[in-house]
C-alpha positions in Angstrom: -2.0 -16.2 7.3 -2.7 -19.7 6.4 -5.2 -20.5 3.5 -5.2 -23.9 1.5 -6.5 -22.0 -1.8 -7.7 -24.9 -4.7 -6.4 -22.7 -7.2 -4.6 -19.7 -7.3 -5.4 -17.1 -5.0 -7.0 -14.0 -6.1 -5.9 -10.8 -5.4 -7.3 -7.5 -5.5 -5.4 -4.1 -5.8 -6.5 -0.6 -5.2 -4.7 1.5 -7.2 -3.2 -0.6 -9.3 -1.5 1.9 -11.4 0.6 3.5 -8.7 4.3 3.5 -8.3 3.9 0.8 -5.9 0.8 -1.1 -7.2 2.0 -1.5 -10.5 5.1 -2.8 -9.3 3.2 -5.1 -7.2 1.4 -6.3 -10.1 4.2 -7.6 -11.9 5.7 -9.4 -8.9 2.3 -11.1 -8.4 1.5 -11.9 -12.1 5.6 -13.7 -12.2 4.4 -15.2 -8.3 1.9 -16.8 -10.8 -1.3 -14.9 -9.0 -4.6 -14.3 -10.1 -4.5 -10.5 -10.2 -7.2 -7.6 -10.3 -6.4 -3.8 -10.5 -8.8 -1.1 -9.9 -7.8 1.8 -11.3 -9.5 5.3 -12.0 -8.6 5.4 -16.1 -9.5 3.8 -18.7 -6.0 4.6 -21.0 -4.2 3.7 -17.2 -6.2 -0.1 -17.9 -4.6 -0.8 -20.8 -1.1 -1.1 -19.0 -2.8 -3.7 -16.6 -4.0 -5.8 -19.2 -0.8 -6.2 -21.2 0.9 -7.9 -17.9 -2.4 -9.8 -17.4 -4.2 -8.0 -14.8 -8.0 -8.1 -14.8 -8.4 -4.2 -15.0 -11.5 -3.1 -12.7 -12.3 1.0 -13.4 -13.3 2.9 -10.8 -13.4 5.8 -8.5 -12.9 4.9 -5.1 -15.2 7.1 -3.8 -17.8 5.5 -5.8 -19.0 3.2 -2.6 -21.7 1.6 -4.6 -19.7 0.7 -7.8 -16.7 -0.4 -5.3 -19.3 -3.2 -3.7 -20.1 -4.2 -7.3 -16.7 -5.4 -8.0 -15.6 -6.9 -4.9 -18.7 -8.8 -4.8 -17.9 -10.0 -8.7 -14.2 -10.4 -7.9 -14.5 -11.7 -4.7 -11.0 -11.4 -3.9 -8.7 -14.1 -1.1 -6.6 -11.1 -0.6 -7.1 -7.1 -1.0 -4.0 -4.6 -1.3 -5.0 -1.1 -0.3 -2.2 0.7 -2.4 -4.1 4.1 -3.1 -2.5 7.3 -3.1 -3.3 10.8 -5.0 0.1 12.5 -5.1 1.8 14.2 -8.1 4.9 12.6 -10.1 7.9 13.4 -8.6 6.0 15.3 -5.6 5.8 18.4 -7.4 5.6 21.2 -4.9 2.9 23.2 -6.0 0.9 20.6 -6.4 1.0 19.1 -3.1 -0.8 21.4 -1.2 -4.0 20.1 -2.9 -2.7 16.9 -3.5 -2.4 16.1 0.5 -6.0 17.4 1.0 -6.9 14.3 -1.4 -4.9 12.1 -0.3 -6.0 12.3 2.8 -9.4 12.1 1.9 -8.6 8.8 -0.1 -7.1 7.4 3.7 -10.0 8.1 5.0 -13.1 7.6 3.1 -11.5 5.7 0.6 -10.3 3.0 3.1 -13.8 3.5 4.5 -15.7 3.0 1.2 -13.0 -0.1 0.5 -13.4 -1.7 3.9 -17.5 -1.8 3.7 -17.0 -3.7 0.3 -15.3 -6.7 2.3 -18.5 -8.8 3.6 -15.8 -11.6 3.2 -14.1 -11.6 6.6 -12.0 -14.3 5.8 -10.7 -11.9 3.0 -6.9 -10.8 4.0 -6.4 -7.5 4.1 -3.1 -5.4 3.4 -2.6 -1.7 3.3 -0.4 1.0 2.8 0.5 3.9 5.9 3.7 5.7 6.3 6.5 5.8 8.6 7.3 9.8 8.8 4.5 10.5 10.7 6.0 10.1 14.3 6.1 12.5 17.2 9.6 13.9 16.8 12.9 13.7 18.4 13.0 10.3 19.0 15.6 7.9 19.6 14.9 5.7 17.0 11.5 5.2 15.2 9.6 1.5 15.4 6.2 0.5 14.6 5.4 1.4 18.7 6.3 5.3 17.7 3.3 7.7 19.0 1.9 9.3 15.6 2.3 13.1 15.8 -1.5 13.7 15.9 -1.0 17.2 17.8 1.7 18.8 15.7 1.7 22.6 15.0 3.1 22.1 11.8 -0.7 21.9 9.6 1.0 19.4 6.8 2.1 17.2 9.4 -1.1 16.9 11.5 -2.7 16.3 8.3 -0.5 13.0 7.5 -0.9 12.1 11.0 -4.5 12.6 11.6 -5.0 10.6 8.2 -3.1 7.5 8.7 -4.7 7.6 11.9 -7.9 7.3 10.3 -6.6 4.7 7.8 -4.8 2.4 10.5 -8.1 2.0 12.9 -10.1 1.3 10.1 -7.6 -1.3 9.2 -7.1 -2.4 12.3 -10.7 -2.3 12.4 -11.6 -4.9 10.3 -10.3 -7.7 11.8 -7.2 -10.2 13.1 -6.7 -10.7 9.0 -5.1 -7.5 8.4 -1.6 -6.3 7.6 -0.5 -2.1 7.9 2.6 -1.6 5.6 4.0 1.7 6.7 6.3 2.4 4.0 9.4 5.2 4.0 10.0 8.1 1.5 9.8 6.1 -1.6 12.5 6.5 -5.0 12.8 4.6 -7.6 11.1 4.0 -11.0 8.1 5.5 -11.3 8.2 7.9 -8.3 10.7 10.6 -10.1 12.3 10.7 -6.4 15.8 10.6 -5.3 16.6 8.5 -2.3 16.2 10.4 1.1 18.9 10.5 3.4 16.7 9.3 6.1 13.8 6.9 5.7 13.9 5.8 2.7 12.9 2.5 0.3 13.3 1.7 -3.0 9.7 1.2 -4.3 10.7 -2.7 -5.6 11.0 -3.4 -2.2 7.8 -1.6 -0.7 6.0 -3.9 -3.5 7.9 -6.6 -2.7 7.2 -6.0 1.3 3.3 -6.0 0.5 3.4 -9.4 -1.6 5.5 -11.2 1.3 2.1 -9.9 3.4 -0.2 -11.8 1.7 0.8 -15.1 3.5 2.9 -13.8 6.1 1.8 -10.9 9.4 -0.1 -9.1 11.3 -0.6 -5.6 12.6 2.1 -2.7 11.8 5.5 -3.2 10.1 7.8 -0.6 9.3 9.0 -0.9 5.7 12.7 1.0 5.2 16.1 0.3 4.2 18.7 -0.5 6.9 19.3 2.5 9.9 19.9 3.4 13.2 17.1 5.6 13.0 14.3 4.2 11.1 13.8 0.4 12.4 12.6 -2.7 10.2 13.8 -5.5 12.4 9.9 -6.7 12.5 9.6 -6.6 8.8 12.7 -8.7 8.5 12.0 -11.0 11.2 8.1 -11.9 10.4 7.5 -11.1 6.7 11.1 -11.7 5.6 11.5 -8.5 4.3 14.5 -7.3 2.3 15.5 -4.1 1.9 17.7 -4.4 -0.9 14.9 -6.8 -3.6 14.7 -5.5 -7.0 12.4 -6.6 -9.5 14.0 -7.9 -12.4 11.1 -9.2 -15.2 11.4 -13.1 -16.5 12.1 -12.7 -20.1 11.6 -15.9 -22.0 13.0 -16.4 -26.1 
């Protein structure tokens, strides 16, 4: 992406109060960014304007209202960072939470996407990378999505980033997917997997490095023989191992 922005660039995140897009927040606001978060809660806005985040309430799957604000924002960049999953993954709440979440992939994306009458508007979005056909060798961004599974939870994830990625891929050349591992971390209440995993500093990180770098899919995980992120590393610069560490001035 190449953009000779006058000012800062502005940047618009759904689901700003997420693991991830909170943690993306502060690594924009210390990049010196001019940041908007859209989140669903009012008591959730608070937290965004204490790191200087423009807060922006509302749900999603409120098409109309979601125009509204991207025509009043009228963001350089959007980051699609919206999930609906329990802390922690709690596992009797997941059943319903996946049937949301994939709703959010689909329509929300949908209802996000339609918002952006800006085509020079950049594009970033969230998808994840244990979704794959398996039995592989070794899993890249070039991995077939396991769309016919048997197993109902996993056709679900597939058949929903599915949704999510052509939608994405939809909208134009200006578009990054960010298909992130099993996340752990602050803020998740997740241990590291043994396979497939990043550290949600660096899924944040990964999304800011796409604001002026990529295009298409890039795998977002820590260093396997498994799980490959030699794309992420070689065109956004990713690294797996960034921490955010806040500036603290006296």
């Amino acid at each position: 992406m190449k953009n000779n922005y006058s000012d800062r660039p502005i940047v618009f995140v759904a689901g700003a109060t997420g693991a991830i897009g909170y943690k993306l927040c502060l690594i924009l606001k210390q990049k010196g960014f001019n940041v908007y978060g859209l989140t669903r809660s009012a008591d959730k806005a608070k937290f965004l304007q204490a790191i200087g985040v423009h807060p922006r309430i509302a749900d999603i799957f409120d098409a109309e209202r979601i125009k509204e604000i991207i025509s009043e924002v009228a963001p350089d960049v959007v980051i699609h960072q919206l999930t609906d999953l329990p802390y922690g993954l709690q596992l009797d709440l997941m059943e319903q939470a996946r049937i949301r979440n994939a709703k959010i992939r689909k329509v929300g994306t949908y209802n996000l996407i339609q918002a952006l009458t800006n085509k020079s508007c950049k594009l970033i979005a969230q998808s994840i990378a244990f979704a794959y056909v398996p039995d592989q060798p070794y899993y890249d961004e070039q991995t077939e999505l396991d769309l016919d599974s048997v197993n109902p939870v996993l056709k679900l994830n597939a058949e929903s980033i599915y949704a999510l990625e052509e939608q994405v891929l939809g909208y134009g050349l200006n578009s990054v997917i960010l298909r992130y591992a099993k996340l752990y971390g602050s803020a998740t209440g997740c241990s590291a997997a043994q396979l497939c995993k990043v550290h949600v500093d660096a899924a944040a990180y990964a999304a800011y490095l796409a604001i002026e770098k990529g295009e298409g899919i890039y795998q977002i995980v820590e260093d396997e023989q498994l799980y490959l992120n030699e794309k992420a590393k070689r065109e956004l610069g990713f690294n797996p191992d960034y921490r955010f560490y806040m500036n603290i001035s006296h």
